[in-house]
N, C-alpha and C positions, 0 to 999 in steps of 0.2 A: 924624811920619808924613807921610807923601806924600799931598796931596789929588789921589786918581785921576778924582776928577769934572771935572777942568783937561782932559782928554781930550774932554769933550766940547764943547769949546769951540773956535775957533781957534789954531792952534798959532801959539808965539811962533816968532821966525825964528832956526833954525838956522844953520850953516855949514858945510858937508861938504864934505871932498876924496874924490875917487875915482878911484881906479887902475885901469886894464884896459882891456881887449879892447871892442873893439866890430863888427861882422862883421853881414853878413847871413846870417838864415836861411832856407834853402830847405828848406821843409817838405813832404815827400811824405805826404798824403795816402791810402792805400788799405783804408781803414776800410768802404767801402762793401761788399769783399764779394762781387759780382756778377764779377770777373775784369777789368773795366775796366783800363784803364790810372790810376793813381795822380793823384789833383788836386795841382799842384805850385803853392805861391803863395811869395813873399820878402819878408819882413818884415826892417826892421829888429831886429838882436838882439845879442848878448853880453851875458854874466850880469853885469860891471860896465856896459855902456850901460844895460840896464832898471833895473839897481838906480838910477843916475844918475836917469834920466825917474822912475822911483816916488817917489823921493825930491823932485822938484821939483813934482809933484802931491800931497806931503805936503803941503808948504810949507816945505820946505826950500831953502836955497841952496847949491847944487851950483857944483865948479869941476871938473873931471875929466879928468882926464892920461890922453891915447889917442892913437891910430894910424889914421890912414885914407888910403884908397888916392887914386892920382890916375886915378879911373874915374867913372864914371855911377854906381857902386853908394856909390862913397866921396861922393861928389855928395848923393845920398840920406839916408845918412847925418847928414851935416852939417847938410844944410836939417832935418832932425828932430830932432838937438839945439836949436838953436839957436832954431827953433820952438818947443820945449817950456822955453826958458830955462834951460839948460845952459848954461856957461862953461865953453868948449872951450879946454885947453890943449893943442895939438900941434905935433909935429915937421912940418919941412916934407911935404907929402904927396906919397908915392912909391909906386910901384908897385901890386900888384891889391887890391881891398880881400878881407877877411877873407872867407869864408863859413863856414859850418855845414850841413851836410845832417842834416835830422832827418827819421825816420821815424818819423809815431805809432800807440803799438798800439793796439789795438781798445781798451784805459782810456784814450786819451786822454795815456797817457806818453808819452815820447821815446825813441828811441836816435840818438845823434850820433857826425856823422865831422866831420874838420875840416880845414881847409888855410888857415892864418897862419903866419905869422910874427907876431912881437915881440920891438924894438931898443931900443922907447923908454924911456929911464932904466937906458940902458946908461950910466954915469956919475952927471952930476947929473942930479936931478928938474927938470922948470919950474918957474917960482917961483910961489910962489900967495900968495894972502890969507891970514890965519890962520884957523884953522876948528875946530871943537867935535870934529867928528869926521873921522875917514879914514878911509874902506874899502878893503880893495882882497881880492883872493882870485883866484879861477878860473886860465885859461889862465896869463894874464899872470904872476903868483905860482909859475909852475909851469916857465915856458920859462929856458932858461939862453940865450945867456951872463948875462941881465940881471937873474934873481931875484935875486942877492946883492946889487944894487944899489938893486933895489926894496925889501927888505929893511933894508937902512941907513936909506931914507928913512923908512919906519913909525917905526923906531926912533927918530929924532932926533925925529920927529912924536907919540912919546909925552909928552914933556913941555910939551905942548900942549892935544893932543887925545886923546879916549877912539878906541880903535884897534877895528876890526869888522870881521873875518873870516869868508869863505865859501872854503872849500875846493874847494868846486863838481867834484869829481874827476870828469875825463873817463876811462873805459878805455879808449878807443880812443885816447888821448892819451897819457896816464899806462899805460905797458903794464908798469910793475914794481911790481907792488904795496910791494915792501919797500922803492922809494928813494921812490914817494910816501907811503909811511907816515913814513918819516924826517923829509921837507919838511914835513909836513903839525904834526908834534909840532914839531917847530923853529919855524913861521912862528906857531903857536897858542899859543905861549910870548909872540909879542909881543904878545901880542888880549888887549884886555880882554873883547869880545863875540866869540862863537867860533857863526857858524851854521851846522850840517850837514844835510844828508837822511841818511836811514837808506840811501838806494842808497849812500852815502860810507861810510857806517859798515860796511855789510857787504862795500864793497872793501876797506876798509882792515884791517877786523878781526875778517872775518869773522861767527863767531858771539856775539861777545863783547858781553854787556846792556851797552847804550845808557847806563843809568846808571851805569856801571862807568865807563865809557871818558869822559863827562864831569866825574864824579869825577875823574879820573886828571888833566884839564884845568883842573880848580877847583885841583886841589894844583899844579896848576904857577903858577899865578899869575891865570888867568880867573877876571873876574868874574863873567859870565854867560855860560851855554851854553847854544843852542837847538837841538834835533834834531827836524825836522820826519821826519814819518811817514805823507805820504800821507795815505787813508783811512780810517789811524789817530791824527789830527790831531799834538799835537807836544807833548812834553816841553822844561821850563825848568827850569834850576837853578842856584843862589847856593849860596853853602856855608852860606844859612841857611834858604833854601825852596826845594822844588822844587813844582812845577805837573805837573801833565798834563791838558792839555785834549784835549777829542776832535774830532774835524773837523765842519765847517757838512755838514748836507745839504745840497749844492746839487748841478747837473747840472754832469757837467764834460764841456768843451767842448775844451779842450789844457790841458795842465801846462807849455807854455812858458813863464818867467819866473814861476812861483809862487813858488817861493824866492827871486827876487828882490824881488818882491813883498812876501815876509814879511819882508825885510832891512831894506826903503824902511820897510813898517809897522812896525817893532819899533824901529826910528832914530828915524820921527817921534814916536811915544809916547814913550821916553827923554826925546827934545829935548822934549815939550811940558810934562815932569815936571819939566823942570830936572836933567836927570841926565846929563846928555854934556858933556865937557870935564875936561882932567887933574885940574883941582880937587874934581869930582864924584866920582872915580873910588872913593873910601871908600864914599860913600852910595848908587854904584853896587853895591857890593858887597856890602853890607850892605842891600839893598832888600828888603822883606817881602814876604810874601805875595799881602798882599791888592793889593799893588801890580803884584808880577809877572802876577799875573792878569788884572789891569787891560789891560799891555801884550800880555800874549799873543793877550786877547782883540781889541785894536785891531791886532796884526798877521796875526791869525789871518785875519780879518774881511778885511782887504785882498788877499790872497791867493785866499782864496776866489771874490772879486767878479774877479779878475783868469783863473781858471780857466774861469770863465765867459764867457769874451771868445776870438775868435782869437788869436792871436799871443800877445804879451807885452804886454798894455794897461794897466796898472795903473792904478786908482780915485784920484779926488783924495780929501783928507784929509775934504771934504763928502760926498762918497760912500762913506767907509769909516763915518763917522758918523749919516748920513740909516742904513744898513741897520745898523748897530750898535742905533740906537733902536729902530728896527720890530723887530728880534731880542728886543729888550728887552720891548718892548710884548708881544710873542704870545707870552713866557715869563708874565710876568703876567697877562695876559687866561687863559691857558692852566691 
């Protein structure tokens, strides 16, 4: 059995590669209500750069294969990975950088329009270090000519490392439901970790229980699947436990980067258990209960703290822990 009290401790050092998009977002504000014009601010974002930054506030070692523009905004970009200790691998930088126009509703959710492109790993991948795990998912997973190439790369990257998928589906992106349903089963075929929101779930397939459609993922070959659900916190499943936690009460401030958030936290719990990398991939599979619990509740935890921030901030591995214990604390005082 897996000793889940190792969570509460400093995490050993990881190694993750990450694929994707990196973009700013402009975030239109008009929550207030009164008729004003919309508060507009631009944070850096894309659902694999936060995952990237969460992850290096885990205490993990991130190297992450992306695209940035030769602009002021690509400028920004860069000085914030690299600030945040990301190991940037990219194509020479050309042309505008990414954005994202998000509008949040009165919950604090999102809706997004987009305007990238994505070339890189039209062929080969950069070369990297070798690494325990690879994520990649969102835009980039999703744009041709280059998914099939991106594709290849996971693939060869299985017999390495444990492989971790977010499908991240945009509609305003992905406007066919039935060729992202397609990619979506094809690219989940190569994941040993498969995380979704239920807004993915109910594009993709509609009305169809959560548990269904995980299942359906476990018989393909995943080991673990996480379906986060908002305000209804987030189901986990192995083919030998499932979880369903309920979500923190806290005030939510944006949902930008929550499920990246939950990516970074559910990566580092793995890695602090000893469970990322192709040799683990059995005892990933095979992970109990009281373990999955463990992790859900250190990614849950991270998410949270990060809802509660502007943008996409996510909590170092100390601060997903310092408020795990006070959680702890005022269940038992309680």
């Amino acid at each position: 059995m897996v000793d889940t009290r190792r969570l509460t401790t400093p995490p050993t050092r990881t190694r993750a590669l990450v694929i994707g998009e990196s973009l700013i977002d402009i975030v239109h504000d008009d929550r207030a209500g009164d008729g004003s014009a919309p508060l507009t601010t631009e944070y850096p974002g894309g659902s694999p750069m936060n995952a990237s930054i969460g992850l290096v506030r885990q205490g993990i070692d991130v190297q992450f294969v992306t695209e940035l523009g030769a602009d002021q905004r690509g400028d920004r970009l860069e000085e914030r990975l690299v600030r945040e200790g990301v190991d940037l691998l990219i194509a020479p930088r050309a042309g505008s950088t990414a954005t994202a126009s998000a509008h949040l509703r009165g919950d604090g959710s999102a809706e997004y329009s987009f305007d990238l492109d994505w070339s890189l790993g039209c062929g080969e991948m950069p070369a990297h270090r070798p690494v325990e795990v690879l994520h990649f998912g969102s835009l980039a997973a999703a744009m041709n000519p280059c998914c099939s190439d991106l594709e290849n790369a996971v693939r060869a990257a299985r017999a390495t490392a444990t492989i971790s998928y977010d499908p991240n589906i945009r509609p305003t992106h992905d406007t066919d439901p039935d060729a992202a349903r397609a990619r979506v089963e094809r690219q989940a075929r190569l994941a040993d970790i498969v995380k979704a929101s239920d807004e993915d779930l109910a594009y993709l397939y509609g009305d169809e229980p959560h548990a269904a459609i995980a299942q359906r993922w476990l018989d393909a070959g995943v080991a673990l699947v996480v379906i986060t659900r908002a305000a209804d916190g987030a189901l986990l499943m192995t083919a030998d436990a499932v979880v369903d936690l309920p979500a923190y009460d806290v005030e939510v401030l944006d949902t930008i980067g929550a499920g990246d958030a939950m990516t970074a936290g559910l990566l580092a719990g793995l890695g602090t258990l000893g469970l990322l990398g192709a040799d683990r991939r059995e005892e990933l599979r095979s992970i109990d209960e009281r373990t999955l619990r463990a992790v859900g509740d250190w990614a849950q935890q991270t998410a949270a703290l990060t809802i509660g921030r502007p943008g996409a901030e996510p909590p170092t591995s100390a601060e997903t822990r310092d408020a795990l214990l006070q959680t702890s604390s005022r269940s038992v005082a309680a």
